[in-house]
N, C-alpha and C positions, 0 to 999 in steps of 0.2 A: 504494500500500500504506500501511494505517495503525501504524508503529508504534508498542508501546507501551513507557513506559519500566518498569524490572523491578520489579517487583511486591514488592521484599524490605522488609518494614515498616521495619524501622530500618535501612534503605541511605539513607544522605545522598546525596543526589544533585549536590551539589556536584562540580564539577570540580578536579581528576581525580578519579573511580573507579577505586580502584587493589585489585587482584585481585593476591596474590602469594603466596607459596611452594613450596615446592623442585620440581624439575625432574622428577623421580620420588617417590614417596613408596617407600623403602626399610625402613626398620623402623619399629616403632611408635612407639619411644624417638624417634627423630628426628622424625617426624610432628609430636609432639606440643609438645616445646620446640621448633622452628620456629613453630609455632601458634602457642602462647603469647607469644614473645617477639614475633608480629608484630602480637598485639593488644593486647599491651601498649604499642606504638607507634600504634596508632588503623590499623590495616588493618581491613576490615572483610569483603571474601572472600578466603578462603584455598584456593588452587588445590594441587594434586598431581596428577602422572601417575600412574594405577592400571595400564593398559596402555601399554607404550609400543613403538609401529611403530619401529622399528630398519630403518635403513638394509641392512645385512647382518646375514647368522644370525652367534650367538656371542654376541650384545653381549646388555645385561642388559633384559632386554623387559619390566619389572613385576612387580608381587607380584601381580598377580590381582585378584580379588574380595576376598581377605585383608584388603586396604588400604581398603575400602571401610567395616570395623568400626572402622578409626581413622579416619575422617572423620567419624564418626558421635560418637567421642569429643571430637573436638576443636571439635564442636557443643555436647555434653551439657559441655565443661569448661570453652568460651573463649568459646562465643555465637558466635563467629565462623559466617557463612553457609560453603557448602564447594563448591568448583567443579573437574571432572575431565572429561577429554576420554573423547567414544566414539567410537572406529570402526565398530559394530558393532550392530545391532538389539539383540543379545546384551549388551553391553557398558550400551547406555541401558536396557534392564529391568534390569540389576544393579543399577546407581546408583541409577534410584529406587527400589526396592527400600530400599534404605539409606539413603535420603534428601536423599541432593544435592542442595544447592539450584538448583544452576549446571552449563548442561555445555556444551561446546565441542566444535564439528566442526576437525580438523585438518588441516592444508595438503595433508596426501594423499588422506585423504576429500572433502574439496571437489572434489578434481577426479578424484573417482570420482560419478558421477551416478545409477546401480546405487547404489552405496554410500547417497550421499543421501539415495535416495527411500526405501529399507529404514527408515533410523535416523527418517524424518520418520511413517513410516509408522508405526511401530514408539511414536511421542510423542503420536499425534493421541488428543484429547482430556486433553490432559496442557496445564496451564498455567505457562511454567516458562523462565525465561530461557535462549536458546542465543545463544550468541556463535560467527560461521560467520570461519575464520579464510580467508587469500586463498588461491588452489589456487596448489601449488609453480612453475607457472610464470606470467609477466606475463597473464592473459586474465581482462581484466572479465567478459566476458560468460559464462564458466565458474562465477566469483565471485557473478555477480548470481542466475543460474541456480540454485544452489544456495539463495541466501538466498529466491526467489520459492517453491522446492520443502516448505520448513520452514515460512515463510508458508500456505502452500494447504492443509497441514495440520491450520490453526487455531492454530498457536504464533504470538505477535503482538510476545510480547517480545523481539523477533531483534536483536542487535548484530553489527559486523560486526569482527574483529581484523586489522588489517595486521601481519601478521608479515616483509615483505623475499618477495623471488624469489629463486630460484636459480639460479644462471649457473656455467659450466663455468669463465669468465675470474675468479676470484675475486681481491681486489685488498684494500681496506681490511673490507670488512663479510661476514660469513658469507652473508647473503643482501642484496641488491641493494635499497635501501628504492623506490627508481622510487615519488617520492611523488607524481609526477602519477596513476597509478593510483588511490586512495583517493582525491585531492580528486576524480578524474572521476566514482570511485563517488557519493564525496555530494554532488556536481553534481545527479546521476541519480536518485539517492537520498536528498533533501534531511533528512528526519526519522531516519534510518537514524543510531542511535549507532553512533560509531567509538574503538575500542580499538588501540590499538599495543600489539606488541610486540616491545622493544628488546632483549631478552635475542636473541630470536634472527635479526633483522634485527643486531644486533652482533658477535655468536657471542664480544664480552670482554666482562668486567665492565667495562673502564673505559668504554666508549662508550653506556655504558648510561646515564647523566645526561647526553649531549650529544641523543642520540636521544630520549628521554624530552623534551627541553627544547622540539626539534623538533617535536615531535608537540603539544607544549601552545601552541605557538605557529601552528601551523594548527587550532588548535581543535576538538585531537579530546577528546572525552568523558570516556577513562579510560585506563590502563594497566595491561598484565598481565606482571608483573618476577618472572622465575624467586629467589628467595631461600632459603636454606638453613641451618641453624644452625652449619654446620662446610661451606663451600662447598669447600676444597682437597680435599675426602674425599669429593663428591657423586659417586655410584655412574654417573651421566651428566651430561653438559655442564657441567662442573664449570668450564670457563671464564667462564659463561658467567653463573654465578651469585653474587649476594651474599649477604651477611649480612644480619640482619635491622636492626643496629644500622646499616649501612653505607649498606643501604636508607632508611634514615630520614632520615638527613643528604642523600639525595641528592633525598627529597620534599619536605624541609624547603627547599632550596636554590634551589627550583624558581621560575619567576616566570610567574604565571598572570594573561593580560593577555585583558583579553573584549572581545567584539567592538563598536565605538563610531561614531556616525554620522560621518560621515565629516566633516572640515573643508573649509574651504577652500582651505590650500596642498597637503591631501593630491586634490582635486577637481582643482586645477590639473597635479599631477604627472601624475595618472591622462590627462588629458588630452593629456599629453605621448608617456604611453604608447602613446594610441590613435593617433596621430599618425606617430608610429613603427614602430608595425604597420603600418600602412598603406604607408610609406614602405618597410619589408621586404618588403611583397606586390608594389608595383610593381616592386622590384626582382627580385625572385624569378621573377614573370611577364619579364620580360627576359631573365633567364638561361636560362628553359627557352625562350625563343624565336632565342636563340643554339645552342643543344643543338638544337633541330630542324635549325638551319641546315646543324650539324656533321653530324646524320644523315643531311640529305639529299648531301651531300660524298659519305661516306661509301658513304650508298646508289648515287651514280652510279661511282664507283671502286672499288665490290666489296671495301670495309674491312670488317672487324667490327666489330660497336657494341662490345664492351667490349675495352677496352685496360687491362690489369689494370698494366701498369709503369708508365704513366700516373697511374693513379687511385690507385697506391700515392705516386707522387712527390707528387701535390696532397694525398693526404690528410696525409700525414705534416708536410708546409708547412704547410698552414692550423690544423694543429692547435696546433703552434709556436707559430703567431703570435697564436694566438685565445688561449693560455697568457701570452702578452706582453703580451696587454693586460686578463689580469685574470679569464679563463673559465677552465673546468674540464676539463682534457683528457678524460673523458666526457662533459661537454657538446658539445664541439666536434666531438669521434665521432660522437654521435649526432644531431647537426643535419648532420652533413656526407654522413652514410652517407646519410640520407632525402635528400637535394638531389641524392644522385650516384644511388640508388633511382628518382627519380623523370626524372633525364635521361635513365637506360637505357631506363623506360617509355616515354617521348615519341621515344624512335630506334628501338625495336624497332616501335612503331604506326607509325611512318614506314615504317619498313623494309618494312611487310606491306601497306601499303598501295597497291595498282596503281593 
């Protein structure tokens, strides 16, 4: 796929492109000093929610279409370009209509593929940047699905936003950044601009310059940061947002390092690394050739392959020790769950095996 970069005559395309304000657009008053104060700071898209998908009924779901005659303002007063999510075929003929510059598919629409192909169908012939955000739970292949459906359409200026997964075990971040996901995307998808967003891979304001920092140092593209002119009174996610002046300090702070050919001690390390891999794959091959051994035990004494008080004593040990020496107790989970995943494989094909 060819894409292209967004077509907005005076978008600097310097890194980061950074796309920010408030989380909802709630009244005009606020729309609009938001706007201003964040182009007063050199922002150059200004985002608002017009509809917003709510978890459960009750909570406050958008102004409508209403909100779309002060985006329209806050063009005619600040020059600023204007970017607002659709779910809805319905939702993208309102926008342009009103003239949006920018629109964005949302973590729930991504992984509606009905939903997709409506909003793609509903743009064709329409030249006009979409930014496709990650569907709520880990699946590239949902992710990439999406973006090849708006593609096939004829839209070419596609970006793609990491906003975090959602996980039921929530622990430091509202959603899960699992940022091997996005680098595999632009593995995959080498030309593919990548947009984070830390507003809601943090669900606080303060993790939003550590996340943001993150994201410039894998060399993603641009950032889209919920910001509001009165954040403690945001009608939603009011944690989750800053100021416009607060925002500034925190772009201003930022340190943006580009990508440079490689040296010689950084060629040797790497070399170190590859070494090391290999040195884990021999071992790894060992282990599960140990794990056969136990399967076939097993399979002539009529045991069951999984021994859950077992696998609970070793996980909880190695996680310990892998904390001692410096790893992240969900790393250690997560390389240890896959090693103990794949011995069950190797005993259960044993096991079926006459």
């Amino acid at each position: 796929m060819d894409f292209e970069r967004f077509k907005l005559p005076k978008l600097e395309q310097k890194r980061p492109i950074i796309i920010a304000g408030p989380c909802s657009a709630e009244t005009e008053e606020q729309v609009l000093t938001t706007a201003k104060a964040l182009a007063k700071n050199g922002v150059q898209i200004y985002r608002a929610g017009i509809w917003k998908p709510r978890t459960k009924p009750g909570g406050f779901e958008g102004v409508g279409s209403e909100g779309l005659q002060w985006l329209r303002r806050v063009k005619e007063e600040t020059g600023l370009y204007t970017a607002t999510e659709v779910a809805t075929a319905k939702h993208a003929y309102e926008a342009l209509k009103y003239g949006v510059d920018v629109l964005w598919l949302g973590a729930r629409t991504t992984a509606n593929p009905f939903a997709v192909q409506e909003i793609a169908d509903a743009l064709k012939g329409v030249d006009i940047p979409i930014l496709i955000k990650n569907p709520v739970n880990p699946d590239l292949e949902l992710w990439i699905g999406a973006i090849e459906r708006i593609y096939n359409a004829g839209l070419h200026q596609i970006a793609a936003i990491h906003r975090g997964f959602s996980s039921y075990d929530k622990k430091l971040y509202r959603n899960q950044p699992q940022w091997h996901i996005p680098i595999e995307l632009h593995r995959r998808l080498p030309e593919l601009p990548l947009f984070c967003d830390p507003s809601h891979i943090g669900g606080k304001r303060e993790l939003i310059a550590p996340l943001s920092q993150q994201a410039m140092d894998l060399q993603f593209d641009g950032l889209i940061i919920e910001s509001h002119c009165s954040p403690d009174n945001a009608w939603s996610d009011k944690d989750q947002q800053v100021s416009p002046e607060v925002l500034d300090v925190i772009l201003r702070k930022l340190v943006i390092r580009e990508m440079k050919q490689s040296t010689e001690d950084l060629v040797d390390l790497r070399r170190q690394i590859d070494d090391l891999d290999n040195t884990l794959l021999e071992i790894l091959a060992k282990r599960m050739r140990v794990s056969q051994a136990i399967g076939t035990y097993k399979k002539e004494h009529g045991i069951a392959v999984l021994q859950t008080g077992r696998y609970n004593e070793i996980l909880e040990k190695r996680i310990m020790n892998g904390e001692k020496l410096g790893m992240s107790h969900e790393f250690m989970r997560t390389i240890l769950e896959a090693i103990h995943e794949e011995s069950v494989r190797v005993q259960i094909d044993l096991m079926n095996n006459d």
